[in-house]
Each structure stands twice: as structure tokens, then as C-alpha cells.
C-alpha positions in Angstrom: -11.7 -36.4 -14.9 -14.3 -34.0 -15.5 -14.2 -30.4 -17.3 -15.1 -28.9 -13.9 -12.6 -31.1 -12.2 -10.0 -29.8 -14.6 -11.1 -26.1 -14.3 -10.9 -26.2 -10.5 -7.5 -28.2 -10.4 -5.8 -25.5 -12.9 -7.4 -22.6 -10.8 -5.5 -24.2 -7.5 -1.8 -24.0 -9.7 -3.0 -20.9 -10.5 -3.9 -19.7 -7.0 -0.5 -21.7 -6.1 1.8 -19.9 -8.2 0.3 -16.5 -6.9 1.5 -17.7 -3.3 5.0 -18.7 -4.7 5.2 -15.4 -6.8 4.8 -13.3 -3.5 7.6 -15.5 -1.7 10.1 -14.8 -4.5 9.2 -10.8 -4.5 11.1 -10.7 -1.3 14.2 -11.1 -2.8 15.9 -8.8 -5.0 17.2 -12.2 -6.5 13.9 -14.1 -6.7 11.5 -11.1 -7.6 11.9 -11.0 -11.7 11.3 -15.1 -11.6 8.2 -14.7 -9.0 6.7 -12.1 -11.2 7.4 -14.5 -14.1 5.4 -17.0 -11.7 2.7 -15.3 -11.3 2.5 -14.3 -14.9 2.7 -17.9 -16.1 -0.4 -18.9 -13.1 -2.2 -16.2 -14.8 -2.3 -17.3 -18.1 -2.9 -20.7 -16.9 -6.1 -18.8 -15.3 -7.3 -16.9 -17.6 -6.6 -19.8 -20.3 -9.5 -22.3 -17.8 -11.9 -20.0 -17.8 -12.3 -19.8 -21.4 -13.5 -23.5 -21.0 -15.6 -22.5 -17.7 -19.2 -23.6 -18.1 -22.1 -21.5 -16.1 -24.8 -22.9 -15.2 -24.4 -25.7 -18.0 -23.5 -22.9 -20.7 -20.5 -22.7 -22.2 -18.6 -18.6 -21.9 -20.9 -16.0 -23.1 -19.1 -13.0 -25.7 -16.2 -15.1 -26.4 -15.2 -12.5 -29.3 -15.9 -9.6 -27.2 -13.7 -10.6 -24.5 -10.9 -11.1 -27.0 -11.2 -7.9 -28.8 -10.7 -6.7 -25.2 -7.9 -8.5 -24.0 -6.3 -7.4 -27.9 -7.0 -3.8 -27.0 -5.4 -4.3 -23.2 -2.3 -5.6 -24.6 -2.2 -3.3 -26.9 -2.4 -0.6 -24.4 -0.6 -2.4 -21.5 2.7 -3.5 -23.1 4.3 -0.8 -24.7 3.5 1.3 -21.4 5.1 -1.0 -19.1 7.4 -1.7 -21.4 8.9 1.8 -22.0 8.0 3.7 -19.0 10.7 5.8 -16.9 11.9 4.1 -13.8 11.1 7.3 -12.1 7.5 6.6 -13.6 7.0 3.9 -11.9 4.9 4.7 -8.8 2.4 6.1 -11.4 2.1 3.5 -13.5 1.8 1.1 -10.5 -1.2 3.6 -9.1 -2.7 4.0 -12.4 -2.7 0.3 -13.3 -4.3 -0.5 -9.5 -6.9 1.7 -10.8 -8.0 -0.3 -13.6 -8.4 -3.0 -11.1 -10.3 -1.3 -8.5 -12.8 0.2 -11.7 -13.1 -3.4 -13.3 -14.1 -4.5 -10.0 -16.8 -2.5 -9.4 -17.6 -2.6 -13.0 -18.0 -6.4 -12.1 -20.2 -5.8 -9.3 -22.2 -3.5 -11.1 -23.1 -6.0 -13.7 -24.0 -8.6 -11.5 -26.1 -6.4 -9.4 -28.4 -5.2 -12.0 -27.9 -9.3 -13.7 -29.1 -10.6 -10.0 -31.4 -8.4 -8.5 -34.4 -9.7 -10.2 -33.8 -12.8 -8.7 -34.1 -12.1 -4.9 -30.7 -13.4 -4.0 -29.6 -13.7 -0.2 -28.6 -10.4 1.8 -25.3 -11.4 1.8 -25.1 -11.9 -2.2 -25.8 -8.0 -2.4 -23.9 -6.9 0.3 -20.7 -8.4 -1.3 -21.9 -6.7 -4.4 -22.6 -3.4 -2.7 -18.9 -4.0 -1.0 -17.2 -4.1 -4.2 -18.7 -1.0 -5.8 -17.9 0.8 -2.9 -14.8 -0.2 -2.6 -13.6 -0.5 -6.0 -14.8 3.3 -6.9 -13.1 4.4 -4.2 -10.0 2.8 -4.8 -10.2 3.5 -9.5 -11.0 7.5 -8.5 -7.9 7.3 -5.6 -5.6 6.0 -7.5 -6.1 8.7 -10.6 -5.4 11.1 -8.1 -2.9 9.5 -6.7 -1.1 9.4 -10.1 -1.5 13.0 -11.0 -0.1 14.0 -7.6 3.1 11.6 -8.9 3.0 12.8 -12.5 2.9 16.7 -11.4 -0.3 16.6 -13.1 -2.0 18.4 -10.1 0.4 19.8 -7.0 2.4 17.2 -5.2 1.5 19.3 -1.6 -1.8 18.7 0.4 -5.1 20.2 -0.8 -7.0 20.5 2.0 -9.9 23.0 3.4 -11.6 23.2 7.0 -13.2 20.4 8.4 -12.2 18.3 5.4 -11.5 14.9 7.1 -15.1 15.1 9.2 -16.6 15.8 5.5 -14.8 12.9 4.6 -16.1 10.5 7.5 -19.8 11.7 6.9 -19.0 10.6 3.1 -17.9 7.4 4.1 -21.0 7.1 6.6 -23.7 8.0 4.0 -21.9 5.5 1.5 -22.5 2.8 4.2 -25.9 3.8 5.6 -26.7 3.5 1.4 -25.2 0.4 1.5 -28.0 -0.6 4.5 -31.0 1.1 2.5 -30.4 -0.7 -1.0 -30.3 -4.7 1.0 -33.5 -3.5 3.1 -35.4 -1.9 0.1 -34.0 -3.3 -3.1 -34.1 0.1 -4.8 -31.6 0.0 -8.0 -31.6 3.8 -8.5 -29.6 4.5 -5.4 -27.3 2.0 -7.0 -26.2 5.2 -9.0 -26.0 7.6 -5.8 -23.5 4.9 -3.9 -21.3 5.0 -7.6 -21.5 8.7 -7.4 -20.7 9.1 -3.8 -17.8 6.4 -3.6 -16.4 8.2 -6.8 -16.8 11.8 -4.7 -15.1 9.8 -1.8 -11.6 8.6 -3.6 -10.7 11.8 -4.6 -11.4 13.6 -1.2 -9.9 10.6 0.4 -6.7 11.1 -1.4 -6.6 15.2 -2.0 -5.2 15.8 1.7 -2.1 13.5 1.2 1.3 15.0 0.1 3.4 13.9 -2.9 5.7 12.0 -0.2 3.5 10.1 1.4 0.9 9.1 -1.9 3.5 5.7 -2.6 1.9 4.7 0.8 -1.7 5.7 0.0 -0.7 3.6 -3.5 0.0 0.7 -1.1 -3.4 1.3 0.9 -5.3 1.6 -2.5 -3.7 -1.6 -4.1 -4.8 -3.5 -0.6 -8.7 -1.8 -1.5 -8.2 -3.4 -4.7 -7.5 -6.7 -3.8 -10.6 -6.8 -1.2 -13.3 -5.6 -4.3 -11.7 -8.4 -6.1 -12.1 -10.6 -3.4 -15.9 -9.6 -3.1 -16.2 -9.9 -6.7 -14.7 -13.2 -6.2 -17.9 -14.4 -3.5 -20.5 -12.5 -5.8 -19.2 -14.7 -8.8 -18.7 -18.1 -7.1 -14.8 -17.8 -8.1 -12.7 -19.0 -5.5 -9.4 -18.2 -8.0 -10.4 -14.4 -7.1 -11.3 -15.0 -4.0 -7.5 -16.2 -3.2 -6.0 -13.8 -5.8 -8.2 -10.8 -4.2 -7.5 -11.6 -0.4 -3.8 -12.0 -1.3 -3.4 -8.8 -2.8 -5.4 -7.1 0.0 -3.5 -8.7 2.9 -0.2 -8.4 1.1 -1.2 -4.2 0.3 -1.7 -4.0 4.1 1.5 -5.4 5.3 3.1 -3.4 2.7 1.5 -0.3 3.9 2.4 -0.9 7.8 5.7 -1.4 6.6 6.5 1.8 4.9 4.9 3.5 7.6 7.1 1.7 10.2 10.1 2.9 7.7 8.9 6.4 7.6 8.4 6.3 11.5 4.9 7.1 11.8 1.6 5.6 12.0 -0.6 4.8 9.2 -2.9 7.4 10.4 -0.6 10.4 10.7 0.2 9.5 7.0 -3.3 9.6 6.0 -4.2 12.1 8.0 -1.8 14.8 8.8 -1.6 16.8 5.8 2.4 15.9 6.2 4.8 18.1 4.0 2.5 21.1 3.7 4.7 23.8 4.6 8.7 23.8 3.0 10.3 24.9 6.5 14.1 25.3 4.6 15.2 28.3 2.9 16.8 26.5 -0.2 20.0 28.1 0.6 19.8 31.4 -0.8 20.2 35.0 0.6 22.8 36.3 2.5 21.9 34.8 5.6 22.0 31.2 4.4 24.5 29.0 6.2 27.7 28.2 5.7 28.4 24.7 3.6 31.7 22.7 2.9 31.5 21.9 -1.3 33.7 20.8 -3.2 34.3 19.5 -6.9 34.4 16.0 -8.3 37.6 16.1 -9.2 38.0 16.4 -5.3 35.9 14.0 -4.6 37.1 11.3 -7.2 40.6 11.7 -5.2 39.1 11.1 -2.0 37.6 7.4 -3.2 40.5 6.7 -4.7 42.2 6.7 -1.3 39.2 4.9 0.7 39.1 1.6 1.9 36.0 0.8 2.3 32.5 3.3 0.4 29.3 3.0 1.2 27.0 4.5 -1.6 23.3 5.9 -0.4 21.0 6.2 -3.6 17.6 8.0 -3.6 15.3 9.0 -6.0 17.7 11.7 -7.4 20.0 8.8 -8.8 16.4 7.7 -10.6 15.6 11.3 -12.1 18.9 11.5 -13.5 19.0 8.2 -14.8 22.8 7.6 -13.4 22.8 4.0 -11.9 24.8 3.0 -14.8 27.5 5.3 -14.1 27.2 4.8 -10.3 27.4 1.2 -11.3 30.9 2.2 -13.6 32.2 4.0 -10.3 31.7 1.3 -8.2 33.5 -1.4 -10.5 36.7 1.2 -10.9 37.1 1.4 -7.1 36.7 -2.3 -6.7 39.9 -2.5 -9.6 41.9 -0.5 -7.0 41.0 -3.0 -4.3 38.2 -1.2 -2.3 35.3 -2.6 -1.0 31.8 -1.3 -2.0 28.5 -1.4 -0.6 25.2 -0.2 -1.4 23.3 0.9 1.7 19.3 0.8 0.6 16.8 2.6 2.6 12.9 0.7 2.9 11.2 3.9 1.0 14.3 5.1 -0.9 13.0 6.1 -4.2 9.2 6.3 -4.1 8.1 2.9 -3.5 9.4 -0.4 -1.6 11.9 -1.8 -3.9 12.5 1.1 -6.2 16.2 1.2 -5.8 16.7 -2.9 -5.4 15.0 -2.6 -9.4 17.0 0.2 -10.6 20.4 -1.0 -8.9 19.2 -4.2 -10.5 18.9 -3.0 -14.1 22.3 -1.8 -14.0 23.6 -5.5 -13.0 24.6 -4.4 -9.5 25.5 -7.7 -7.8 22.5 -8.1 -5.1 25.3 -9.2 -2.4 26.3 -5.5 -2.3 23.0 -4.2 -1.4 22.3 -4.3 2.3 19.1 -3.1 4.2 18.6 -0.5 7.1 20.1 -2.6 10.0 22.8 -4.2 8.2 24.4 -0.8 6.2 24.2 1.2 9.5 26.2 -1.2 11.6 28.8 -1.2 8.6 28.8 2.4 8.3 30.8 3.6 10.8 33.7 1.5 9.2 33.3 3.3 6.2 36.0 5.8 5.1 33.4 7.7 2.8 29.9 7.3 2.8 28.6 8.5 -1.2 24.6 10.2 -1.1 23.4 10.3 -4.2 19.9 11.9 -4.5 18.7 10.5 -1.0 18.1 13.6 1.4 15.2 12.8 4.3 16.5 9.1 4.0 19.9 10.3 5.7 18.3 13.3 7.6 20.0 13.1 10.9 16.9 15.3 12.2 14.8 11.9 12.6 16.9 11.0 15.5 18.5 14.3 16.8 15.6 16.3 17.1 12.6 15.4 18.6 10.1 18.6 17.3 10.7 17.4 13.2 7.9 15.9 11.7 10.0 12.8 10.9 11.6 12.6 14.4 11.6 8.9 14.6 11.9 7.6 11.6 14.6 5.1 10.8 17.8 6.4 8.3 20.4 5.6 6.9 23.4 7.0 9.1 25.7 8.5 6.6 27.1 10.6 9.5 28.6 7.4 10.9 31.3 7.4 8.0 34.5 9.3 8.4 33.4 11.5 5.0 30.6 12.0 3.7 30.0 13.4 -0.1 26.7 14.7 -0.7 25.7 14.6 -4.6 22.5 17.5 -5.2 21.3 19.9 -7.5 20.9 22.7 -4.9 20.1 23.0 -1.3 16.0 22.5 -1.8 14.9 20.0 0.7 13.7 16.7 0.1 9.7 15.3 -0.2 9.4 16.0 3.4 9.8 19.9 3.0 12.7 20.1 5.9 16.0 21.2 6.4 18.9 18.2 6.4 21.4 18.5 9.1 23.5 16.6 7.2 24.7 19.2 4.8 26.3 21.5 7.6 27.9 18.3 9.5 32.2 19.1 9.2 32.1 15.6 7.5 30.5 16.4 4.3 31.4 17.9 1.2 28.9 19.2 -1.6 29.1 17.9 -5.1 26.5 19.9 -6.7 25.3 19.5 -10.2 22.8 16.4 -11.8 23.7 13.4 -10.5 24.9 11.8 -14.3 27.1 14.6 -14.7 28.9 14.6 -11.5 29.8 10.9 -11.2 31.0 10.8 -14.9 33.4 13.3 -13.6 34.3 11.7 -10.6 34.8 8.0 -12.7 37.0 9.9 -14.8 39.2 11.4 -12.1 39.1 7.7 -10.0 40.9 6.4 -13.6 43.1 9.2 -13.6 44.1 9.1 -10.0 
């Protein structure tokens, strides 16, 4: 068998495992050995290439590439390592960056490396495609992770006639595009890098803090197609798979949360959504009435429950508390009640956010049920148990048809015959709106962080 023979049989394990890795991430159960998959196709990958010849030559900058696969470890490991589950939409939009920029980076290099050797129209276009592309998608996703790291404001930025601005950018970036195959000029190479740079962050400036895990989604799908054009430009067919993959899997991913979130991928884009905070956070004389109560009160109602259903949202991840929820949950199930975890698509502030933190506390995956399958269990529930989920169980999505999230799918907490609310205050959620939920006869108010309060209520459950 020959060294090319080898190189391309590895590269089809590779693409292989990619495939099987995707298949596995759609299991709570599976996901941690796909991405262990994936990992090991990778290095299998990455490992053939080093004994990939070009054009009869052997790999050019062997040391160089090293030092800079040291340096990415280096940076890469510790960070994903250590980061916050709460910082986890940022590092995934700030990692998807690096891609999108290596891929233009890519492009770049081959453009300038090919374009004194006439290649076909189509060679440049691809190359043309993945600058474009890529740029956009490196400078959308640092924006996108400042929105999610408070490093800029979470809410909307926008001005007048910002999204036809932002057509005519994407216009002149394509009619550029159409100029550089019929003329060949490399100066205006620089002008589409500039102008695709410009285009990511007005692209991603009108998008609120809620709707930016979406955008991630979009942007990770971009990614995958200036890999994919990378892949053509260099004659790989292992990108070409990996690149189309990623960008097919970013747009299901994408139509999916929208579907979750009720509205159409281009009212998220689009609509400037959570703009305007329409609640009054509960303060003032005027404010209404609520029931709340303290955990004491409500670690003697669980204790009396035959059946709770706990709701987590992203609250339970600022606070850090799934370990204690976890405790709570295995001191019920000693006095003989059954627990749930019902788990909303875009709980948290990506796909999968609470599956991985519930996860890390070694919640049993047969407790965690999706949408469907916790609502039509719900209303046998004797208390349903919120903790840091608000639009998620916002019974405005379905009661009232002039909310901006009228529509979406929730969680039906108000199904159960109690409801206990864990939150800091009465602030809204990421949507900016008021929840219904909170002034339902059912519920009862636990305020305080979310760590604090269920380490009181576990202590009153053993007590009771």
C-alpha cells in the first residue's frame, strides 16, 4: 500500500469518527465518548498529514507548525479546562472564532501562493468564499463573546437604517468578490478583508444578549463552510467533510433553537429582540402583590410531595448549585418520592447547557426528560421546583398573544399543584418581560442565591 493510499484511508477513519462523534452528541449519555471520538479521529488527522507529501514534497515548516500546535495547547487546555460552566457560551463563540480566522487566514495564503499561477475561476472563488466568510464569522464571534462576557452591553446596539447598511455591506463584499475573479487585482484582496471584518461586527451588534447563543450557532455553521472552501482550495477532502459537517450540523442547530424559542431565524437576527425591559423589577408601591415564602417552608412542603419536578435555568449555573440541587434531590428520593428533571431546549444559554451541568453533578440521565415528555408529566406533579429558569416557564408564551415570545414552547410549571420559584429578585429574565408565573395562587417565592436557598431547604427536608 502506498503512502498516499495510507494518508487517504486514515483521513476516511478520521472523517468517520467525525460522523459517529455527532451521533453520540445527541445523547446526554453518549456525548462525553463522541467528543472523545472525534478527538481520537482528530489526532489520527492531524497525525497523516505530517506524512502528507505535496506535489512530491514532503510537509513544508515542520518545526514551525509544532512550535504552534505547543503554543495552542498551551493556550487551549488550561482554558477549557478551568473555565466556568456559565462561561461556556463564550468560550464556545470565542474558540469558533479562531476557526473562522484560521480559515480565512488559509485562504489568504493560498490566494496570494496561487494567483500567479492563473488557476480556474472556480479555484479563486472558493478562496474569495472563505475570506469572506471566515472574517465574518472570527470578527462575529468576538462580538458575540463580549456581549456574553459583559464585556460590551448584552442589549441591541442598533441605529437607523442599520440592517439596509448591513445588506449594502454584504452586497459590496460580493460584487468585490465578482471584480477580483474578472480582474485579478490582489489589492482589493485587502478591501474584501476589511470590509468582511466591518461586516461581522455590524452583523452581530443588533442582536441581544438572549438571542447571541443562536447567532453562536449561525456563526459556528459559517465556520464550518470557510473550512469547507478551504477544504476545495487545498485539495483536502478531510476538511471538505469535517467543514460541511460542521456547517450543516450549525444550521440544524440554529433552526432548532429558534423552533424552541418560537420564532423564526429571521426575527432572531433581525428584530433587535429584548431591547426594551417592559417589567418594573418589583419595586415601588404600586408593584403587585406576590405569595413568598421561606425555605424552611418550602423544605416542608417537598417533604410531603409525591412526586417533584425540578426546572433549572441558567440561575442554577451562576450560582454554581447543581451539586446541592443534586443533594436535594437524593434526600427526597430516601423518603420515597419520585424526582424529575424537566429540561428546556435553550435552558441555560446554549443547547445542552443544563444536560452538561446536571451531568457534572452525576444526575442519573433517566431523570432528565425533554419539553414534550416533562409537560405531560407535570400536571401529576405535587410541586414543580424553578430554579433560575424564568422566560423558560413564562406562561405569557401561550396566554398572551401580544408578548414578544408568544409562541414559544415552555415548560409548564403551572401544570403542577405547587409551584416554588427560587430568584434573587423580581428582575425579568433575558427576554426583558414580565413572568405571569410569579402572581399565579400556586407559587411561592424563595428569594435569595440559588446555593444558599437549597442548602437551607436540604437541611429542613433532613430535619422534617
Amino acid at each position: 500500500m502506498s503512502r498516499g493510499t495510507l494518508i487517504d484511508l486514515l483521513y476516511l477513519i478520521s472523517a468517520t469518527t467525525f460522523i459517529l462523534a455527532l451521533k453520540g452528541l445527541g445523547s446526554p449519555k453518549r456525548a462525553r465518548l463522541g467528543n472523545g471520538v472525534a478527538a481520537v479521529g482528530m489526532l489520527i488527522a492531524i497525525v497523516a498529514t505530517f506524512f502528507k507529501q505535496v506535489d512530491g514534497h514532503n510537509l513544508y515548516h515542520v518545526w514551525l507548525i509544532l512550535v504552534a500546535m505547543a503554543v495552542g495547547v498551551v493556550i487551549a487546555v488550561p482554558t477549557a479546562r478551568y473555565v466556568r460552566m456559565t462561561a461556556m457560551p463564550q468560550l464556545v463563540a470565542i474558540f469558533n472564532g479562531v476557526g473562522g480566522g484560521a480559515a480565512s487566514l488559509v485562504s489568504i495564503t493560498e490566494f496570494v501562493h496561487i494567483h500567479s499561477t492563473h488557476p480556474a475561476t472556480y479555484v479563486t472563488l472558493e478562496v474569495l468564499l472563505g475570506v469572506l466568510i471566515g472574517t465574518v464569522s472570527f470578527s462575529g464571534s468576538a462580538i458575540a463573546y463580549a456581549k456574553l462576557q459583559e464585556l460590551m452591553t448584552g442589549r441591541p446596539v442598533t441605529y437607523p437604517g442599520q440592517q439596509v447598511i448591513n445588506g449594502i455591506l454584504g452586497a459590496v463584499g460580493l460584487v468585490l468578490i465578482v471584480i477580483i475573479l474578472v480582474s485579478g487585482q490582489t489589492a482589493l484582496l485587502w478591501v474584501l478583508l476589511a470590509l468582511s471584518f466591518v461586516l461581522g461586527i455590524a452583523f452581530v451588534l443588533p442582536i441581544g444578549g438572549a438571542d447571541v447563543p443562536v447567532l453562536i450557532s449561525l456563526l459556528n455553521s459559517f465556520t464550518g463552510l470557510a473550512v469547507a472552501a478551504s477544504g476545495f482550495t487545498l485539495g483536502s477532502n478531510l476538511l471538505i467533510v469535517a467543514g460541511t459537517l460542521v456547517g450543516a450540523s450549525g444550521i440544524l442547530l440554529t433552526r432548532l433553537m429558534s423552533k424552541a424559542m418560537g420564532r423564526s431565524l429571521s426575527n432572531v437576527l433581525f428584530s433587535a429582540f429584548g431591547s426594551v425591559i417592559t417589567a418594573s423589577g418589583g419595586a415601588g408601591a404600586d408593584a403587585r402583590p406576590v405569595r413568598s415564602g421561606a425555605p424552611e417552608d418550602a423544605g416542608v412542603l417537598l417533604s410531603f410531595a409525591s412526586r417533584v419536578a425540578i426546572i433549572p435555568g441558567y440561575g442554577l449555573a451562576v450560582a454554581q448549585a447543581q451539586h446541592v440541587l443534586r443533594e436535594l434531590a437524593e434526600e427526597l428520593e430516601a423518603k420515597g418520592i419520585e424526582v424529575f428533571y424537566a429540561i428546556h431546549p435553550v435552558a441555560g444559554r446554549m443547547p445542552g447547557h443544563m444536560n452538561v451541568l446536571l451531568a457534572e453533578a452525576n444526575v442519573p440521565y433517566e431523570q432528565l426528560k425533554e419539553l414534550d415528555e416533562a409537560n405531560s408529566e407535570l400536571q401529576t406533579a405535587d410541586v414543580a421546583l424553578v430554579v433560575g429558569a424564568n422566560d423558560t416557564v413564562n406562561p405569557a408564551a401561550k396566554d398572551d398573544r401580544s408578548s414578544p415570545i408568544y409562541g414559544m414552547p415552555i415548560i409548564n410549571a403551572d401544570l403542577a399543584e405547587n409551584v416554588l420559584f427560587l430568584k434573587r429578585s423580581m428582575r425579568p429574565g433575558f427576554a426583558g418581560i414580565e413572568n405571569e408565573l410569579l402572581y399565579n395562587p400556586k407559587t411561592t417565592l424563595i428569594f435569595g442565591d440559588a446555593k444558599d436557598t437549597l442548602t437551607k431547604i436540604v437541611a429542613a427536608v433532613k430535619a422534617s
